[in-house]
ChimeraX commands (.cxc) that place a marker at each C-alpha (Angstrom):
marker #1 position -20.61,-108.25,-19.50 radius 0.5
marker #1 position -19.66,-111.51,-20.32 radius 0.5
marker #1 position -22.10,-113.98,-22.58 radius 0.5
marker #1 position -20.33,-117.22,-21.85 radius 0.5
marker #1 position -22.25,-119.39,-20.30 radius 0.5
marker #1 position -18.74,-121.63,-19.14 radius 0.5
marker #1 position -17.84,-119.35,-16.29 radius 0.5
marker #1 position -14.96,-121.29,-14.62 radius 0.5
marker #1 position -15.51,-122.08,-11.00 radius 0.5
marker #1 position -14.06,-119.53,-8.59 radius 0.5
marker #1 position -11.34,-120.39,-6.13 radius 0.5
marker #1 position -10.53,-121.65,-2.96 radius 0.5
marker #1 position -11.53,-118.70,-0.29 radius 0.5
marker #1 position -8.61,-116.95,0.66 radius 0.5
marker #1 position -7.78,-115.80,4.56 radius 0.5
marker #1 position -7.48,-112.69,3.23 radius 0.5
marker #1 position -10.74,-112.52,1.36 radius 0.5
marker #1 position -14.06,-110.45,1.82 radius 0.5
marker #1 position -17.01,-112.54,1.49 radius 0.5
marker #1 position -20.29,-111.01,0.43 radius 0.5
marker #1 position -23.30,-113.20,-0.19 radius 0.5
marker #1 position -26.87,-112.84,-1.39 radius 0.5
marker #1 position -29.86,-114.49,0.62 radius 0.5
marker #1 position -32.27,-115.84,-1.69 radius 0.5
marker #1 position -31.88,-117.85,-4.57 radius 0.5
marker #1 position -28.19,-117.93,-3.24 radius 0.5
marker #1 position -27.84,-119.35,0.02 radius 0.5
marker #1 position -31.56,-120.49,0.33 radius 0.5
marker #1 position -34.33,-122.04,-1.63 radius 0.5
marker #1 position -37.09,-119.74,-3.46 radius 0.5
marker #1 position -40.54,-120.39,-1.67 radius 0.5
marker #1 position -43.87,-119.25,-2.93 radius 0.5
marker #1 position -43.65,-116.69,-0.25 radius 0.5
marker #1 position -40.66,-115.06,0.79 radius 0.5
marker #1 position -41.27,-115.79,4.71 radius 0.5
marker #1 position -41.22,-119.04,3.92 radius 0.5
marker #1 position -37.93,-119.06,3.68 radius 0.5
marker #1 position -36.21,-119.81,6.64 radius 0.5
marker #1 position -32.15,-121.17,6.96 radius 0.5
marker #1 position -31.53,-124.33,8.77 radius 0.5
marker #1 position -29.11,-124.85,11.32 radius 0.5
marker #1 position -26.52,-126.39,10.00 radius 0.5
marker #1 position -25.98,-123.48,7.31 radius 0.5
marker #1 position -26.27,-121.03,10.21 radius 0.5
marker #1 position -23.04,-123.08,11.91 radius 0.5
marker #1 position -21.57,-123.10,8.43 radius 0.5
marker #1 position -21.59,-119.67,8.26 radius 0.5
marker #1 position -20.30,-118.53,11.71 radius 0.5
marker #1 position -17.45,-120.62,10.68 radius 0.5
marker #1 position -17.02,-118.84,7.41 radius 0.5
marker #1 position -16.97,-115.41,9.48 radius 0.5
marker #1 position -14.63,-116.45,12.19 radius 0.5
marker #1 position -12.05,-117.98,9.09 radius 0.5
marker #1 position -12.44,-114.40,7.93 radius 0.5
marker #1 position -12.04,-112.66,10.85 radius 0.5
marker #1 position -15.51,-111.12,10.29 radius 0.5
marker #1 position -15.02,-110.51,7.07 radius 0.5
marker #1 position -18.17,-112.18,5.90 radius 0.5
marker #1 position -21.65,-110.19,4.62 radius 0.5
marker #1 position -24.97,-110.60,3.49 radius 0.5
marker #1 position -26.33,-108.27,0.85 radius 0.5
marker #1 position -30.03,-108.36,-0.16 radius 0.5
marker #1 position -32.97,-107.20,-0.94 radius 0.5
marker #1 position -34.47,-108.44,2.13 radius 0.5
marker #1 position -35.50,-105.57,4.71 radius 0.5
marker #1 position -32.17,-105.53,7.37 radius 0.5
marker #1 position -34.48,-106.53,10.17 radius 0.5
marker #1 position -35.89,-109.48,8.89 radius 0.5
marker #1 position -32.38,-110.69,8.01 radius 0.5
marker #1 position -31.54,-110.30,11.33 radius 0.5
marker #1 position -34.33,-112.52,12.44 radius 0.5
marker #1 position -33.43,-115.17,9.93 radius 0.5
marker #1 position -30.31,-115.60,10.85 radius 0.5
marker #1 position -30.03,-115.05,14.47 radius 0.5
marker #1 position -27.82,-115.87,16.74 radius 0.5
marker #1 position -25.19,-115.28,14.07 radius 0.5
marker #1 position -24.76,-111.51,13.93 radius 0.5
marker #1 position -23.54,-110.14,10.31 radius 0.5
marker #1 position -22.77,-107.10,8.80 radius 0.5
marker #1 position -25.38,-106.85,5.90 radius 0.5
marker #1 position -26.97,-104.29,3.64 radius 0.5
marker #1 position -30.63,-104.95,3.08 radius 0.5
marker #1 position -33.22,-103.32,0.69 radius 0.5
marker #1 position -30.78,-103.28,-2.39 radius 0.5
marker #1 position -28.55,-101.01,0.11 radius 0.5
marker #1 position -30.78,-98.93,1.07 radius 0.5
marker #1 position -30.17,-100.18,4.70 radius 0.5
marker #1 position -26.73,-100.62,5.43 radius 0.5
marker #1 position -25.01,-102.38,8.92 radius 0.5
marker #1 position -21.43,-102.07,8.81 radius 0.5
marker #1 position -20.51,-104.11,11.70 radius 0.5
marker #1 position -21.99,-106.99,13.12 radius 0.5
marker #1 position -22.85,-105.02,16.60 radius 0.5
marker #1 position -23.96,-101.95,14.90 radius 0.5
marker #1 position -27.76,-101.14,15.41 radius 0.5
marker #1 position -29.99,-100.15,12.29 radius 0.5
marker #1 position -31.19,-96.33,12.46 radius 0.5
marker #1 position -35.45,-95.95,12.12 radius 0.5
marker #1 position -36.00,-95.07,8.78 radius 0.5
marker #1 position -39.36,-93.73,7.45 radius 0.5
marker #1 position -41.60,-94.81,5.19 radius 0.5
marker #1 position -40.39,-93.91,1.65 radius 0.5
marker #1 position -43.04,-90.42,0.64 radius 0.5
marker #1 position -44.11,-92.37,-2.94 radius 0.5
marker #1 position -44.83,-95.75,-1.30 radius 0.5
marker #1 position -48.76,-95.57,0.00 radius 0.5
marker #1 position -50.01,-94.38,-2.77 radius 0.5
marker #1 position -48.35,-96.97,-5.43 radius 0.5
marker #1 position -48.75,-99.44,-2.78 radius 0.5
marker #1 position -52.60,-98.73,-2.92 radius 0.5
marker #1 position -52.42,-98.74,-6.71 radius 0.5
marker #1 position -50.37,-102.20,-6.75 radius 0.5
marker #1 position -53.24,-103.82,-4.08 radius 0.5
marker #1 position -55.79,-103.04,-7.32 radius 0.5
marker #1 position -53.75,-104.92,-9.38 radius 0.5
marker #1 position -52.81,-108.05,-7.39 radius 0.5
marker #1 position -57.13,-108.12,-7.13 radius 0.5
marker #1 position -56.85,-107.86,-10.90 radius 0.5
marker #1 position -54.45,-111.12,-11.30 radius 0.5
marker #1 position -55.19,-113.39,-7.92 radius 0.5
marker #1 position -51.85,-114.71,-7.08 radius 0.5
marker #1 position -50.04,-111.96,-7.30 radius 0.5
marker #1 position -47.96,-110.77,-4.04 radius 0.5
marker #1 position -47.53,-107.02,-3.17 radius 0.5
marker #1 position -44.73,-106.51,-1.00 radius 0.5
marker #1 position -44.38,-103.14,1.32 radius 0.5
marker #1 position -40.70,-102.85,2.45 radius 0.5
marker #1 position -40.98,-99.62,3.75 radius 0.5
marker #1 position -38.14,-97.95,1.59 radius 0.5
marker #1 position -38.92,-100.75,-1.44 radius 0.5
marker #1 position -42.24,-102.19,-3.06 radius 0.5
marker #1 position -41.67,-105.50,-4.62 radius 0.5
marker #1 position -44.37,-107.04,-7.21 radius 0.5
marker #1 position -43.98,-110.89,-6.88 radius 0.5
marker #1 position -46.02,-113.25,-9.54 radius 0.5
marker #1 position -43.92,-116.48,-9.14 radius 0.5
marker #1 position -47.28,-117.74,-7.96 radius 0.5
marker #1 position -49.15,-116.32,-10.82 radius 0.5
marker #1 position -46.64,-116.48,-13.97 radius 0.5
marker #1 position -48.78,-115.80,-16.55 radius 0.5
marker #1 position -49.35,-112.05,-14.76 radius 0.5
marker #1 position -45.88,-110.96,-15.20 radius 0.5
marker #1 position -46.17,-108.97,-18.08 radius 0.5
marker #1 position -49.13,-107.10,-16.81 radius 0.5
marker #1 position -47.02,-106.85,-13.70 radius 0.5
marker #1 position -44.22,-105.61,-15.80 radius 0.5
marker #1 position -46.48,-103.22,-17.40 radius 0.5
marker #1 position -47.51,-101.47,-14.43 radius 0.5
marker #1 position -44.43,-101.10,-12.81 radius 0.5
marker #1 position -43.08,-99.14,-16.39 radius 0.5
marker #1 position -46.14,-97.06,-16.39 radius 0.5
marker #1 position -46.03,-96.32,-12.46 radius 0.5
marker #1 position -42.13,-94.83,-12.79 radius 0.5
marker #1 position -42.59,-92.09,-14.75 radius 0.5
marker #1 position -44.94,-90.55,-11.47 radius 0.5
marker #1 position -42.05,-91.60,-8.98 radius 0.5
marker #1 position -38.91,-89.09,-9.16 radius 0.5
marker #1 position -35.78,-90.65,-7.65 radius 0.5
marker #1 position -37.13,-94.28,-7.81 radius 0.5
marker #1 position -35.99,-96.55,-10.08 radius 0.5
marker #1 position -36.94,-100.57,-11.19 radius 0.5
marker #1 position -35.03,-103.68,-9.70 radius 0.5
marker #1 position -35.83,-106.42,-11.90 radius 0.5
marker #1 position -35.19,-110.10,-10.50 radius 0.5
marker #1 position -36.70,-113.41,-10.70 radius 0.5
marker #1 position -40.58,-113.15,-11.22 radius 0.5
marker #1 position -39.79,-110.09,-9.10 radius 0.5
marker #1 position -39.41,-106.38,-9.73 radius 0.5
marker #1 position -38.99,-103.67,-7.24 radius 0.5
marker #1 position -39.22,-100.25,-6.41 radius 0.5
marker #1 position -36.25,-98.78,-4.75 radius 0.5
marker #1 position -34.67,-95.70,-4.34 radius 0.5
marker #1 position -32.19,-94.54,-7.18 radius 0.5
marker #1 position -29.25,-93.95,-5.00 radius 0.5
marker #1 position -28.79,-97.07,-3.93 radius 0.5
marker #1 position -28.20,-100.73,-5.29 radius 0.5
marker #1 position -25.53,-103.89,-4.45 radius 0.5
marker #1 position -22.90,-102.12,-5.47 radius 0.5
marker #1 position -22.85,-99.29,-3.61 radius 0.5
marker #1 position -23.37,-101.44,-0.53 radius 0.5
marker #1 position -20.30,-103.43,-0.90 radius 0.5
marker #1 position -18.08,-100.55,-1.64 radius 0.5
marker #1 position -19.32,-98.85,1.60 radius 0.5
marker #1 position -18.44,-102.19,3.44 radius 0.5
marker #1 position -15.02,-102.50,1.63 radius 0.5
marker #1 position -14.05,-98.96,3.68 radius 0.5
marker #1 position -14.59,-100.35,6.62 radius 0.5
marker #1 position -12.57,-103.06,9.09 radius 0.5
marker #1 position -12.38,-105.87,8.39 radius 0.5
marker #1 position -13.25,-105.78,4.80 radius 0.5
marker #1 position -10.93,-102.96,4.30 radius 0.5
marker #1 position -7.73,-104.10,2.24 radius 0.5
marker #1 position -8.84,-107.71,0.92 radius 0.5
marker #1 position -10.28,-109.21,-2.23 radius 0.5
marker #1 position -13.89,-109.12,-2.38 radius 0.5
marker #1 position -15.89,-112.12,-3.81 radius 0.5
marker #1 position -19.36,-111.71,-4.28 radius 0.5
marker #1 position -22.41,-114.35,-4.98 radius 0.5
marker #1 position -25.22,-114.05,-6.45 radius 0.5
marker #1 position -27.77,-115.46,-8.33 radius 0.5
marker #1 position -29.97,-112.64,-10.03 radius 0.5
marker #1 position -30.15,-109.87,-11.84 radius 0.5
marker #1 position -29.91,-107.46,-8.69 radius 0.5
marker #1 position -26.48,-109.23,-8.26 radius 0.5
marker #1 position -25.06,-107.31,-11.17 radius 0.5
marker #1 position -23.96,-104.06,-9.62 radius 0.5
marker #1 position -22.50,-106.46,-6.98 radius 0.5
marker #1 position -20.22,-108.47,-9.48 radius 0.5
marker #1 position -19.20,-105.37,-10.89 radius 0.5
marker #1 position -17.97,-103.67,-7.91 radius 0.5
marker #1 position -16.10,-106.37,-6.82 radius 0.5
marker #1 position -14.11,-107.10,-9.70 radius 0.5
marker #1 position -13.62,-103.44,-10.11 radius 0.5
marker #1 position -11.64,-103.69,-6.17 radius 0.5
marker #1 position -9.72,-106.76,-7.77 radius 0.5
marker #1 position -12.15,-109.23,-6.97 radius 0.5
marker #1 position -14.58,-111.89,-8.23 radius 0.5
marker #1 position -18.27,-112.33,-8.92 radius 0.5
marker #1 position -19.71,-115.56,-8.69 radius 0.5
marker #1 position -22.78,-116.54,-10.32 radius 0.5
marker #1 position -25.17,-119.26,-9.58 radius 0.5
marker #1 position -26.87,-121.26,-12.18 radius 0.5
marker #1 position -26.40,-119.77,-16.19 radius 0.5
marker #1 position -27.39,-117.07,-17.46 radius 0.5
marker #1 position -25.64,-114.84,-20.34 radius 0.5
marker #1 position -24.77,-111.18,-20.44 radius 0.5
marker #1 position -23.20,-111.17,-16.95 radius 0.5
marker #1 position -20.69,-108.92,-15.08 radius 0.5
marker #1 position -19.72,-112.45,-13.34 radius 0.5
marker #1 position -16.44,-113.91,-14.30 radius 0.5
marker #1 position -16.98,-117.12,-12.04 radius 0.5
marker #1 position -20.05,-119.37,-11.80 radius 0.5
marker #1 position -21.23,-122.27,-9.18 radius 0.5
marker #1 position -24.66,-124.44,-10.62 radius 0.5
marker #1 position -26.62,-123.97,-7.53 radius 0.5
marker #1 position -27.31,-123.52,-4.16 radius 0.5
marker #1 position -26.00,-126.94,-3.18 radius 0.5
marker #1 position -22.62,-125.74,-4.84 radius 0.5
marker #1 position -22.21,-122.57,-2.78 radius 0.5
marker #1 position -22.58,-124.53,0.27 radius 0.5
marker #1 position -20.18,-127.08,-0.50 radius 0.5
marker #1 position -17.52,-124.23,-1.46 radius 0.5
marker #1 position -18.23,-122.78,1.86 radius 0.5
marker #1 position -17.57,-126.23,3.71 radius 0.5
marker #1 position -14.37,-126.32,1.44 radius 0.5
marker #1 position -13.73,-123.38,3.17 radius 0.5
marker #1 position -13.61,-124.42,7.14 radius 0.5
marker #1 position -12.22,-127.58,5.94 radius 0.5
marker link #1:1,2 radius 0.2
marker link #1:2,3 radius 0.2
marker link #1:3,4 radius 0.2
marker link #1:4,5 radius 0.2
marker link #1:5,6 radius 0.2
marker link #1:6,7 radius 0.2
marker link #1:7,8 radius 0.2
marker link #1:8,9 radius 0.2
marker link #1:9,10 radius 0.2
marker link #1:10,11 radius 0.2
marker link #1:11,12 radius 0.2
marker link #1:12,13 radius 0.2
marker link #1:13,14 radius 0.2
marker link #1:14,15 radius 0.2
marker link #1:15,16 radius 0.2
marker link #1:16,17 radius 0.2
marker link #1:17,18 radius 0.2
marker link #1:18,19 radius 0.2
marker link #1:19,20 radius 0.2
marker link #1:20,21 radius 0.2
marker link #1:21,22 radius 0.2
marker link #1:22,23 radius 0.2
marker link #1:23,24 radius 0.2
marker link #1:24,25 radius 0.2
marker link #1:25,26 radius 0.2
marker link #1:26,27 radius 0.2
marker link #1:27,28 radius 0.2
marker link #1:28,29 radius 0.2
marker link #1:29,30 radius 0.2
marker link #1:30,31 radius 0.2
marker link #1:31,32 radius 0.2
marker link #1:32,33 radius 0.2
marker link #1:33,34 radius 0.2
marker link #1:34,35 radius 0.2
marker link #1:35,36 radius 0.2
marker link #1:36,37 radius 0.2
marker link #1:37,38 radius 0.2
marker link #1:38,39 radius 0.2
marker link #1:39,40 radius 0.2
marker link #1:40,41 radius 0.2
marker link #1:41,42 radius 0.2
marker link #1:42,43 radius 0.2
marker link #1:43,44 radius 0.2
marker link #1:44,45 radius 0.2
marker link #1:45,46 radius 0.2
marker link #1:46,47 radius 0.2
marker link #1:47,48 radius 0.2
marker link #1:48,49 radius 0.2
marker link #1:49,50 radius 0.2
marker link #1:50,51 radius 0.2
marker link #1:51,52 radius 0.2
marker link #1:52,53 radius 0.2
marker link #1:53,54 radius 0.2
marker link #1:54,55 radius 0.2
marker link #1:55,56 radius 0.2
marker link #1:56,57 radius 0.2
marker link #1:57,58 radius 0.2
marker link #1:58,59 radius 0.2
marker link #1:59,60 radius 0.2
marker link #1:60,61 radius 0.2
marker link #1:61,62 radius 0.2
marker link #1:62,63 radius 0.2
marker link #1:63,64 radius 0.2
marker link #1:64,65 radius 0.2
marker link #1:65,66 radius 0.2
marker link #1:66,67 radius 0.2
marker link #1:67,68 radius 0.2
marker link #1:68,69 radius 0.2
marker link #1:69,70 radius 0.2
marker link #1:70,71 radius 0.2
marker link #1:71,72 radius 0.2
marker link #1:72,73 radius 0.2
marker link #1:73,74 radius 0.2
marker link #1:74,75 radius 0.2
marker link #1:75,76 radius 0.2
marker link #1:76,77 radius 0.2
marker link #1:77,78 radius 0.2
marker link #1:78,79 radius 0.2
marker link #1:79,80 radius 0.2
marker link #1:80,81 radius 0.2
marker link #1:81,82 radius 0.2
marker link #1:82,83 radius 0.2
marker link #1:83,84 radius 0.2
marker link #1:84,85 radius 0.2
marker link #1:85,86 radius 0.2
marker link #1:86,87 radius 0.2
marker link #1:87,88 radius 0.2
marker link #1:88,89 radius 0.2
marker link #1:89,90 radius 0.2
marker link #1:90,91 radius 0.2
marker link #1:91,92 radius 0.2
marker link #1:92,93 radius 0.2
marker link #1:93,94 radius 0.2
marker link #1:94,95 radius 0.2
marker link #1:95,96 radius 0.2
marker link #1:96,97 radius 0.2
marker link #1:97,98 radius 0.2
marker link #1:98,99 radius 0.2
marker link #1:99,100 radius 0.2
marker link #1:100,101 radius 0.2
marker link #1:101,102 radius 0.2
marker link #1:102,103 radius 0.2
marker link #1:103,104 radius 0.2
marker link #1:104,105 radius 0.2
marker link #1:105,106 radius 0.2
marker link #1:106,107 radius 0.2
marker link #1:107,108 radius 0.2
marker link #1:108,109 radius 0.2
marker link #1:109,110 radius 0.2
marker link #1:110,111 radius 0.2
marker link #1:111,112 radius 0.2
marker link #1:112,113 radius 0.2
marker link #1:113,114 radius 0.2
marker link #1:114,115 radius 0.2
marker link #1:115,116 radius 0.2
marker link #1:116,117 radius 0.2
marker link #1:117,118 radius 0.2
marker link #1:118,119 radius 0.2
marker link #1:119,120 radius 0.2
marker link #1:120,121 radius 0.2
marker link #1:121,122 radius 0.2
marker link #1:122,123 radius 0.2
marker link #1:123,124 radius 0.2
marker link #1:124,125 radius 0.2
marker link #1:125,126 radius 0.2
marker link #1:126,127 radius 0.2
marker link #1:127,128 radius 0.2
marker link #1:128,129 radius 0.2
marker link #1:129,130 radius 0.2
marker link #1:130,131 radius 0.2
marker link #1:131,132 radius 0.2
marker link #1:132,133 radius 0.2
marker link #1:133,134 radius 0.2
marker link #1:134,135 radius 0.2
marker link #1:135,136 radius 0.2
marker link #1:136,137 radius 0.2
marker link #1:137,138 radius 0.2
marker link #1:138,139 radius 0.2
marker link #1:139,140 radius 0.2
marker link #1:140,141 radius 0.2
marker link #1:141,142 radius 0.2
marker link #1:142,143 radius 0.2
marker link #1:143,144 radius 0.2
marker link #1:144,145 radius 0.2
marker link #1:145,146 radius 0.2
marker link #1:146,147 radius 0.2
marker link #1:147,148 radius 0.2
marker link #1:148,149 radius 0.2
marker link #1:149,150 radius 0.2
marker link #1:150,151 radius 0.2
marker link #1:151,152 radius 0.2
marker link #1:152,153 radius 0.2
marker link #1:153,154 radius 0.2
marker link #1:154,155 radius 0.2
marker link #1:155,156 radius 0.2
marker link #1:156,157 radius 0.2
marker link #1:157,158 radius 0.2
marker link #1:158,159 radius 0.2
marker link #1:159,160 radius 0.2
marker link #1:160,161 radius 0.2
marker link #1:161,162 radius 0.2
marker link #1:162,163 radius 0.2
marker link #1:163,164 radius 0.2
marker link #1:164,165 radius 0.2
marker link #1:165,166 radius 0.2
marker link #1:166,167 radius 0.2
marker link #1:167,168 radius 0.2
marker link #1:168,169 radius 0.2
marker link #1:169,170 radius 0.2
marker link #1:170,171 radius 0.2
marker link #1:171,172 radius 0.2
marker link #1:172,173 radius 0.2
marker link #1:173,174 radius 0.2
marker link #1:174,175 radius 0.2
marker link #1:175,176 radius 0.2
marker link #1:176,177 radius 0.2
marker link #1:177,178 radius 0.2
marker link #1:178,179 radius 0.2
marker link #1:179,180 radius 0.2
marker link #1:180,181 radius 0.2
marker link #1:181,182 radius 0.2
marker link #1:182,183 radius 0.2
marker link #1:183,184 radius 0.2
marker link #1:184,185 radius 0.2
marker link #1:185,186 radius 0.2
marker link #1:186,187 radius 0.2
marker link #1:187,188 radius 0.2
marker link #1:188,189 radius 0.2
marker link #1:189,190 radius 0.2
marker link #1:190,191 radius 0.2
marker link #1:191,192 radius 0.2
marker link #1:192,193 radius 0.2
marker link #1:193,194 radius 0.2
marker link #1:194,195 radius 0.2
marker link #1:195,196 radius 0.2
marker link #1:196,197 radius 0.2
marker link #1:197,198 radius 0.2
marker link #1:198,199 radius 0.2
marker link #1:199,200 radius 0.2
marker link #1:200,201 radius 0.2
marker link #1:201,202 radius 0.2
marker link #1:202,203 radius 0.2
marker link #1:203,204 radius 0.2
marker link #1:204,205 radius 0.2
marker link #1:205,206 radius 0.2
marker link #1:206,207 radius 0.2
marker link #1:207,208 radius 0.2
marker link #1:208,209 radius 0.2
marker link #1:209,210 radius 0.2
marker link #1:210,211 radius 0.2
marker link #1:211,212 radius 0.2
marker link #1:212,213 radius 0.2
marker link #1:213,214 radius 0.2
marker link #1:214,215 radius 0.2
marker link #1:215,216 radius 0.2
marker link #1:216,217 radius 0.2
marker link #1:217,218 radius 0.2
marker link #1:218,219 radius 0.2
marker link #1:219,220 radius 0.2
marker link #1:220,221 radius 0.2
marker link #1:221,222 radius 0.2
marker link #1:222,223 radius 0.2
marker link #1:223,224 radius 0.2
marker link #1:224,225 radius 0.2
marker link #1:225,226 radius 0.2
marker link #1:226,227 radius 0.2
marker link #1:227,228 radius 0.2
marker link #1:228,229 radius 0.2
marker link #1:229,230 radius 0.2
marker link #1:230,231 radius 0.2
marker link #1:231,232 radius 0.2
marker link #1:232,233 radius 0.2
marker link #1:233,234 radius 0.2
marker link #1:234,235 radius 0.2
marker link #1:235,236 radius 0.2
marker link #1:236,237 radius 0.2
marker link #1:237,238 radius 0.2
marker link #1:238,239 radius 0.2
marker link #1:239,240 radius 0.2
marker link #1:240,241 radius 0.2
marker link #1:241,242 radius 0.2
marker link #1:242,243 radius 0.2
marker link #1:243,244 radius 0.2
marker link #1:244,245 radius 0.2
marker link #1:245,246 radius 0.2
marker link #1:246,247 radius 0.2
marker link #1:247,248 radius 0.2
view
């Protein structure tokens, strides 16, 4: 990991590329509420003319559920893996398989619900395969929030923390970022080009390593030491001007 803080820029998007982008944070706005957050127009045209530069070589990895991605961003159809890559859509036709409730979620679900009442402003968020523990609304709960999620592991084989911002998760050990964007870089088109990855947050790091491991770039957004990420854009306003720079 790298603790420079002066990560160059990274450069002009190549024809040849493979794009992968988180949602939140990255392309949009934090809201006190993650269904809050909703893209505009113009960034969904901005986009769609990313993909096409690409010849569909363009993805969204997140920690977002796949379906509500979907919904986000429709009409633009994407290849995207969602939950941390836990859901994965390999093309932009493809169709999600069901998937069933994860067998440890009720019951720390239930057990999160006590705590939230414990700390009002404190969001509990059922995934389905992932339980995220938001307190961006209640910042002085985070370390009890932090507490409880170390104490609740130990009870939950084959689960492991996400940590992010004012965030941490519950997901499934076998999957993370990563993983996802390997499993996209087998398939056409990503197969045989340079992937790029941005991201803003600590679940980005699996991310920036896999792609640099391919021969490819991670790009953070904002600072922040101790980073796989070679490359570095300030903010969200940045990434969308490199994107324009892109069609332009």
């Amino acid at each position: 990991m790298l603790d420079d803080l002066q990560r160059p820029p990274p450069p002009a998007l190549a024809d040849d590329d493979a794009l992968f982008l988180d949602v939140d944070g990255t392309l949009l706005a934090f809201a006190d509420h993650p269904e809050k957050v909703v893209p505009d127009p113009p960034l969904l045209t901005l986009l769609a003319s990313v993909q096409q530069r690409l010849g569909g070589a363009l993805a969204l990895l997140s920690g977002r559920p796949v379906g509500q991605l979907q919904t986000m961003f429709a009409p633009l159809q994407l290849p995207m893996a969602g939950l941390h890559g836990a859901q994965l859509l390999t093309a932009a036709d493809a169709a999600l398989a069901e998937t069933d409730t994860a067998s440890w979620l009720h019951a720390l679900h239930q057990r999160a619900m006590q705590l939230a009442h414990a700390h009002p402003g404190v969001l509990i968020e059922n995934k389905g395969q992932a339980l995220a523990l938001h307190w961006r609304n209640a910042p002085d709960a985070g370390a009890a929030v932090i507490a409880f999620a170390n104490a609740s592991l130990p009870q939950l084989p084959g689960v492991r923390l996400q940590p992010g911002n004012h965030v941490i998760e519950f997901v499934g050990s076998g999957h993370d970022k990563g993983r996802a964007l390997q499993q996209l870089m087998q398939q056409p088109p990503f197969q045989g080009r340079r992937p790029i990855f941005i991201g803003d947050d600590l679940t980005d790091e699996h991310g920036f390593h896999a792609a640099q491991l391919a021969g490819g770039l991670g790009v953070l957004v904002g600072q922040r030491g101790d980073s796989h990420a070679r490359s570095a854009l300030p903010d969200i306003n940045a990434v969308h001007a490199w994107l324009r720079a892109a069609t332009t």
